[in-house]
C-alpha angles and dihedrals in degrees: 000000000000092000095049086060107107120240119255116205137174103282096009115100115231100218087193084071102041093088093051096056083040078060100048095042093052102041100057092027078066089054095052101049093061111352100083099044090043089113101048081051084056096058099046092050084058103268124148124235089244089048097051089042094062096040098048087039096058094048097075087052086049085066100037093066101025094053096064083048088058100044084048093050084054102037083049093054110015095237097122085135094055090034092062088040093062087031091061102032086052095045083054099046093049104055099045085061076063093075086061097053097117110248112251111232092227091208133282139215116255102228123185121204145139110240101202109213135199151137091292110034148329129237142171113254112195115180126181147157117260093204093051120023115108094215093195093048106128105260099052126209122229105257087054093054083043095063097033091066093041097058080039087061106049074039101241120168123248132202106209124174123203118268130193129242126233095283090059100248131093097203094124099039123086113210100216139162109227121076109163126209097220089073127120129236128199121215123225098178136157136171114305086207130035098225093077098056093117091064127132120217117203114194090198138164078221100124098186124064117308114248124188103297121066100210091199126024123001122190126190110214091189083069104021100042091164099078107195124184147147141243109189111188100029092181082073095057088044085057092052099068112149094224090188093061097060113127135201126192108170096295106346115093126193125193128177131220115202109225128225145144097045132178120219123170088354096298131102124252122185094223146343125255140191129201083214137031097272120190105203130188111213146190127208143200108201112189118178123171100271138045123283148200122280088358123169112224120193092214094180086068084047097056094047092052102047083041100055099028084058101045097049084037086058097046086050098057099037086055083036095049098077101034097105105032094053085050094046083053086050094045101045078048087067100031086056106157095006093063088140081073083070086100092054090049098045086041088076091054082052095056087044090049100051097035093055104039080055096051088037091058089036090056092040085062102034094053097040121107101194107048091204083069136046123225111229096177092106089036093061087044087051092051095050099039079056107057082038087056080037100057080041092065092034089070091052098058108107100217131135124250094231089102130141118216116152128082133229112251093200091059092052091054095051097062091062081077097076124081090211099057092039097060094033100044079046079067100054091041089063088045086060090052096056083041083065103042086055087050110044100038113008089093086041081056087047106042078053085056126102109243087036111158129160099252089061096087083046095046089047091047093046088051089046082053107043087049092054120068097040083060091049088047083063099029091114105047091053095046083046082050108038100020126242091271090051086058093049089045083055099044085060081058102038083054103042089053091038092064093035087057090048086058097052099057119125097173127035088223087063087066094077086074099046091056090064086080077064087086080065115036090048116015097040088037100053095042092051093041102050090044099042083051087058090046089051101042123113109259103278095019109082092109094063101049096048089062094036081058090054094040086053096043104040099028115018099036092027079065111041087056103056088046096054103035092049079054093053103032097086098048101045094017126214098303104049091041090057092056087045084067096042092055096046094045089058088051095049092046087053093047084047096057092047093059092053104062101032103037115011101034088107123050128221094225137051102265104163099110097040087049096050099042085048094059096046107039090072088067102068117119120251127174074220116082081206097053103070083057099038098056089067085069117099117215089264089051097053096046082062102046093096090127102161095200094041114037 
């Protein structure tokens, strides 16, 4: 069978191989596409930072337990080829119904006003009496909202209690603090008087005075009496308050806003004109991205959201989970003595991952039509047309079904017994929960951030990408250099900075060079820790803890993060709970070191040969910048190195 294998040489193709590099392209071409911007897709859809956390945070638990299952159900009855085309067929299937999940209105602030409307302008005319109005009353007038973003944006506190609506109960309102200025507010409006109804209404670019033509959107009142628009960035309209308009009159005061910039029909319109003086009552609905005060939430399309997004979500990870581990066994099948090939294979899932994240983030901003929002309906197509490319190349792989997949359970547990691999596996178990944090809410930080724009998750990713493989091509001169425990040492720094740094942004665009730190925190890291676990195992054991350390980094700890950090985020917010992580990292760093030399410095076990076959394998020389890292990985490693944000 050895001798019908074709020869590869340098500039020759093995055809055998090509499907296996198809595999790997398209499988994590199909990650990248989604996979990293799924939470930002969660909050626009209307999901909370603690709600995203949890769901984000069970899945990879969801894989840790469900992977093994797989790799049992094809090791039972030798169908590992049948078992990953259902897997990635299903997995696309099942996010793209995630498109369909209905969007939760997160709640909005019931604001009362008057909009004047004539040949040269609209504005928004408020009037109210100084003596008696109640400016905290649900639902606001304008002049109220007006002033409550305003105090929220030189960032003064409030103190607001809670306050019942007109049925007398405040079970459906949230009392809340924040109440941000970049919101947006629909308009629900008709005729104050009835005497106007013949009035036309023109949403125009003309910026003079309107004759009696409207060169862009008429609209007839007389037939269409609910007048319903959008202003999109009402900061902007508080700003343009005509100072000069205001009016007193003993204690009611009138002041005018000058409106412009409305959406109408989802299209943009510079201003809003009428043929006749029109005086309109209108109601708005004013949502920002955060809660607010005196906000009304419709918790039954909540519940639905968070319901169905978590159960197809669910069904997407369990068939997801196995995918690449399944395709790393078939690959080592038909690798067979030239294992060491296994970086020139995975490379081509490198070069999937980081062109698509790119195009994915590119699309998401080209086809939006809100810039404040991305557009994933191409993204979720992508994702789905790819693991069906995926499931198309894995029938033509030509391996056998005489695989092993799954794990024993009884030779995991034993290495708990050993001082060493707890603390150490501990290690890795933290570096998975900032694995997760990064993850789950670095792109939510950064959507919050001035100079946001779609491209920058892509741009991040492309950067990740581009910084690591050079680091795992050297991955094995610098752990020779500085030791395995030095580069760990390094990876608690290179963190620690890496979140202060997060906390100091002032601008989304200053992150790019942050991410640079990711060479460190993920490929140094990865390559240290996979071959210092190696150095540390008990004689016979190094397999399992290689996937133990995977299990830990990208399920257990993955997990953990997203969990915690969803549960913190609301009381300290994103920048205090970064530094949180920077600060604990220093101290663990410090507590590690400590160990080391007091309690760990000698091993219970002969380790010589392992140690000195672990720091020179990385120096052998591949035509792949993935290989010389990658050759530190074990089978079972490798099975668990499906990281969407880092391969």
């Amino acid at each position: 069978m050895e001798e019908e294998k074709p020869k590869a040489s340098r500039w020759s193709v093995n055809r055998e191989l090509l499907p296996v590099k198809a595999f790997f392209f398209f499988s994590l071409a199909a990650v990248g596409v989604l996979l990293p911007f799924i939470s930002l897709y969660m909050k626009q859809i209307g999901l909370t930072a603690s709600e995203t956390g949890l769901i984000y945070g069970v899945m990879p638990f969801i894989g840790f337990f469900t992977r093994p299952i797989f790799g049992y159900i094809s090791d039972r009855w030798k169908k590992h080829k049948l078992t990953l085309i259902i897997c990635c067929i299903l997995t696309g299937i099942f996010y793209l119904i995630l498109k369909f999940v209905p969007h939760s209105q997160s709640g909005h602030v019931n604001v009362k006003t008057n909009i004047h409307c004539n040949q040269f302008s609209s504005y928004i005319r408020d009037c109210y009496h100084v003596n008696y109005s109640k400016p905290h009353t649900c639902p606001l007038n304008f002049n109220a909202y007006a002033n409550l973003s305003k105090t929220i944006v030189k960032g003064a506190s409030l103190n607001i209690v809670p306050l019942k609506n007109d049925s007398g109960t405040t079970d459906s309102y949230s009392y809340d603090t924040y109440l941000y200025a970049d919101s947006s507010c629909s308009f629900s409006c008709h005729h104050k008087e009835k005497q106007n109804e013949k009035t036309k209404v023109c949403f125009t670019d003309q910026v003079n005075t309107l004759d009696k033509h409207c060169y862009n959107t008429p609209v007839d009142l007389e037939k269409d009496p609910d007048l319903e628009f959008i202003l999109k960035n009402i900061s902007n309209i508080i700003e343009r308050e005509v100072v000069q308009d205001q009016q007193r009159v003993g204690d009611l005061v009138c002041r005018d806003f000058d409106v412009k910039s409305v959406m109408f029909r989802e299209k943009t319109y510079w201003q809003m004109m009428c043929d006749q003086d029109t005086e309109l009552t209108c109601s708005l609905k004013c949502s920002g991205a955060n809660v607010k005060t005196c906000e009304e939430k419709e918790w039954q399309d909540v519940g639905k959201t968070v319901v169905f997004f978590f159960i197809f979500f669910l069904f997407g990870n369990v068939f997801f989970a196995p995918i690449l581990s399944l395709g790393d066994a078939m690959t080592y099948d038909i690798l067979g003595e030239k294992r060491n090939q296994y970086g020139k294979q995975r490379l081509w899932g490198t070069v999937g991952f980081a062109s698509f994240a790119i195009t994915s983030t590119f699309l998401m901003e080209f086809l939006s039509n809100d810039p404040a929002t991305a557009d994933f309906t191409v993204s979720f197509i992508l994702f789905l047309v790819l693991f069906l490319l995926t499931a198309v190349t894995v029938c033509k792989i030509s391996s056998s079904e005489d695989l092993h997949c799954s794990s024993n359970l009884r030779d995991m547990c034993k290495l708990f017994r050993y001082g060493k691999v707890v603390v150490f596996l501990s290690v890795v178990l933290y570096f998975g929960l900032l694995t997760g944090v990064i993850e789950t809410f670095l792109y939510w930080y950064l959507s919050g951030l001035s100079g946001y724009i779609t491209i920058i998750p892509g741009l991040c990713l492309l950067v990740s990408c581009s910084v690591e493989t050079p680091v795992l091509f050297l991955s094995g001169y610098i752990i020779k250099k500085i030791s395995h425990l030095w580069c760990l040492y390094l990876v608690f720094v290179a963190y620690a900075l890496r979140f202060f740094f997060y906390s100091l942004l002032p601008n989304a665009w200053f992150v790019l060079p942050i991410e640079i730190l990711h060479s460190i925190t993920f490929g140094l890291m990865w390559a240290a820790a996979t071959s210092y676990g190696s150095i540390i195992s008990p004689p016979g054991m190094s397999a399992t803890i290689q996937g133990i350390i995977g299990g830990l980094h990208f399920g257990f700890g993955k997990g953990i993060g997203s969990i915690i950090t969803g549960l913190i985020l609301e009381p300290l917010g994103f920048v205090w709970t970064f530094r949180l992580y920077s600060f604990i990292s220093i101290g663990l760093l410090v507590l590690y070191f400590i160990v080391n030399q007091l309690y760990l410095k000698q091993s219970s076990f002969n380790q010589e040969k392992d140690h000195q076959e672990n720091t020179e394998e990385p120096t052998v020389s591949t035509d792949s910048t993935l290989e010389a890292g990658q050759s530190l990985l074990s089978d079972q490693e490798k099975s668990q190195a499906d990281h969407p944000t880092s391969q």
